[in-house]
N, C-alpha and C positions, 0 to 999 in steps of 0.2 A: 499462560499457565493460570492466570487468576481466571480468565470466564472459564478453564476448563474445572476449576476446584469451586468454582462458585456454583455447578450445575452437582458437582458432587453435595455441596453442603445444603444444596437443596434438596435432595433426595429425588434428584431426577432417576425414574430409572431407567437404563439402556434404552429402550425401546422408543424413550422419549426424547433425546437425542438428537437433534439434527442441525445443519446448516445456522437455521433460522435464530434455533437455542443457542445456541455459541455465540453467534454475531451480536445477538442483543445483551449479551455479558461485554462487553468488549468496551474499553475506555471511554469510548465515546458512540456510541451505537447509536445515536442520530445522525451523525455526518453521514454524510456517502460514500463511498470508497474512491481513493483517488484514482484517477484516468492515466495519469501523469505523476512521475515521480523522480525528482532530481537529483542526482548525487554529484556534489561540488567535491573537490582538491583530488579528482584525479583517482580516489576509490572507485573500483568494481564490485562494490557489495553495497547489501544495505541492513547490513549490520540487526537485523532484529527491528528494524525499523518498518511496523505498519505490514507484518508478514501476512495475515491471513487476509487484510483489508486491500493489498499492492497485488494480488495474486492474477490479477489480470489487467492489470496498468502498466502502459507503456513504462521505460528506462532509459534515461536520458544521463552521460556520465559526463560530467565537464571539468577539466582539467583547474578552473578556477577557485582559489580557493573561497570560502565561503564571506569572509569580510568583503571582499572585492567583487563580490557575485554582486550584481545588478543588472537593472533595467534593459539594457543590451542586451548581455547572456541568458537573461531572461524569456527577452523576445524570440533570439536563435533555438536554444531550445523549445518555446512552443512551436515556434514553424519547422523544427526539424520533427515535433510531435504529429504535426499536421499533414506532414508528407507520408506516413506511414498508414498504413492500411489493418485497423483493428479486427480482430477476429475473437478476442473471449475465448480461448481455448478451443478453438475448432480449427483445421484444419485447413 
């Protein structure tokens, strides 16, 4: 909501709009968007978390919860990332 009110207060108009303009509003718009995205104690969501940046990163849900997440769990999860075959919204 903030890079979408922040392209309003600029006086972007419609037309000017896209993809690029949005992403560069966004909390941190140097990072990269994550590939990988992990959600500890057994939720199925992600809660608003990193919505428009998670939009084509893998999901990985672990039953542990977040104090006890470590190094192990960690590992399992990347190699359950690695077994999977990315596609970026295609088909």
């Amino acid at each position: 909501m903030d890079a979408a009110r922040s392209l309003v207060a600029e006086g972007l108009r419609p037309e000017d709009v896209s993809e690029d303009a949005l992403a560069s509003r966004l909390y941190a718009p140097e990072l990269r968007d994550p590939d990988l995205v992990i959600r500890t104690s057994g939720e199925q969501r992600i809660s608003n978390f990193l919505l428009w940046q998670s939009a084509y990163a893998e999901l990985v849900f672990d039953e542990t919860l977040w104090p006890d997440f470590g190094e192990e769990r960690l590992q399992a999860a990347v190699e359950e990332y690695a077994l999977r075959g990315r596609r970026f919204g295609a088909r």
